[in-house]
C-alpha positions as CSV (number, residue, x, y, z in Angstrom):
1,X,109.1,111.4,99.0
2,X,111.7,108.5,100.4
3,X,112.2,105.8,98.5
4,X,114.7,103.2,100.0
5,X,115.2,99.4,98.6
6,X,115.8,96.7,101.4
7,X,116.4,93.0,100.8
8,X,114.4,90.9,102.9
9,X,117.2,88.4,105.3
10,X,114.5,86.9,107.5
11,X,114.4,82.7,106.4
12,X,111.0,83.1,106.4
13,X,110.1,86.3,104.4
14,X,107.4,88.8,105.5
15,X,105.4,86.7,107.7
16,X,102.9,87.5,110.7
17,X,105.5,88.7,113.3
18,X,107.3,91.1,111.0
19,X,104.1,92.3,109.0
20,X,102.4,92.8,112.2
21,X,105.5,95.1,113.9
22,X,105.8,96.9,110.2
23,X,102.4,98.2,110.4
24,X,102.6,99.1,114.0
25,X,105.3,100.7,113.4
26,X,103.8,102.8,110.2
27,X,101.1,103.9,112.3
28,X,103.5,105.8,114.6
29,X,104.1,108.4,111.6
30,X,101.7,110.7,110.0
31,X,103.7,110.1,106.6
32,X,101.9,107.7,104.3
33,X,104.3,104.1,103.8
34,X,104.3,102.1,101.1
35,X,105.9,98.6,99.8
36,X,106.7,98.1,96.6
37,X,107.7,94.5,94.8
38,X,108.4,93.5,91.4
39,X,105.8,96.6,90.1
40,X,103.1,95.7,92.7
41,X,102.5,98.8,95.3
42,X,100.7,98.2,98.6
43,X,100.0,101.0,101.3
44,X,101.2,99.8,104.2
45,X,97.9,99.9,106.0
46,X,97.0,96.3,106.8
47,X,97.7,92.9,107.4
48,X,95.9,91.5,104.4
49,X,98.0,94.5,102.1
50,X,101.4,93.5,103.3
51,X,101.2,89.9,103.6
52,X,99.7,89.7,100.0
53,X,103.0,91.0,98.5
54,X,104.0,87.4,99.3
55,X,107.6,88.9,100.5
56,X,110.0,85.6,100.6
57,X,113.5,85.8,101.6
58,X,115.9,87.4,99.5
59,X,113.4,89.4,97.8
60,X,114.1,93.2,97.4
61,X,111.4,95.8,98.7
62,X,110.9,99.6,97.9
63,X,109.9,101.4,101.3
64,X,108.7,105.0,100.4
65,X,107.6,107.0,102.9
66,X,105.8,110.7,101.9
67,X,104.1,112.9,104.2
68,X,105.7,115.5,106.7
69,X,107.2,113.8,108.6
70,X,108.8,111.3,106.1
71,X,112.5,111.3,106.9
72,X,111.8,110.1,110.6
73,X,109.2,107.4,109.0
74,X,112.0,106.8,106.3
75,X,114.8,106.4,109.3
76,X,112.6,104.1,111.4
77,X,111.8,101.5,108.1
78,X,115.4,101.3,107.6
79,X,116.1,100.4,111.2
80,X,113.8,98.3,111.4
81,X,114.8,96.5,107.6
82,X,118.2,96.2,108.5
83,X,117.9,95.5,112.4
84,X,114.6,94.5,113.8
85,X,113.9,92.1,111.0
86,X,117.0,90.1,112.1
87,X,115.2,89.2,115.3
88,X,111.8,87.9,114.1
């Protein structure tokens, strides 16, 4: 298990575009990936899971990844924390 924290830069928080290329992007990796905020816990399977942390700007996230091949999952979610969601 991979647990990673990320703090969410995107004006706009976790909204459709960056939900929507999170969960395409979780499907890529056998591993199970999860979001954590403020003690809620969500697998990162759907639209309706993710965009019901209500993720705003600034917040902080817990990404953990578990499975076998977690530390590729684990190096893709922090790419696309601290890159991709600059572009959305």
């Amino acid at each position: 298990m991979i647990k990673a924290d990320y703090v969410i830069i995107d004006p706009l928080g976790m909204h459709a575009r960056p939900a929507t290329a999170l969960l395409k992007l979780s499907r890529n990796y056998k591993s199970a990936v999860t979001i954590q905020k403020a003690g809620k816990s969500v697998p990162v399977k759907s639209m309706i899971n993710i965009l019901g942390m209500a993720v705003k700007a600034g917040d902080t996230v817990t990404i953990i990844t578990e499975g076998e091949d977690e530390q590729a999952a684990a190096l893709a979610m922090e790419h696309f924390f601290t890159v991709e969601m600059k572009n959305f």
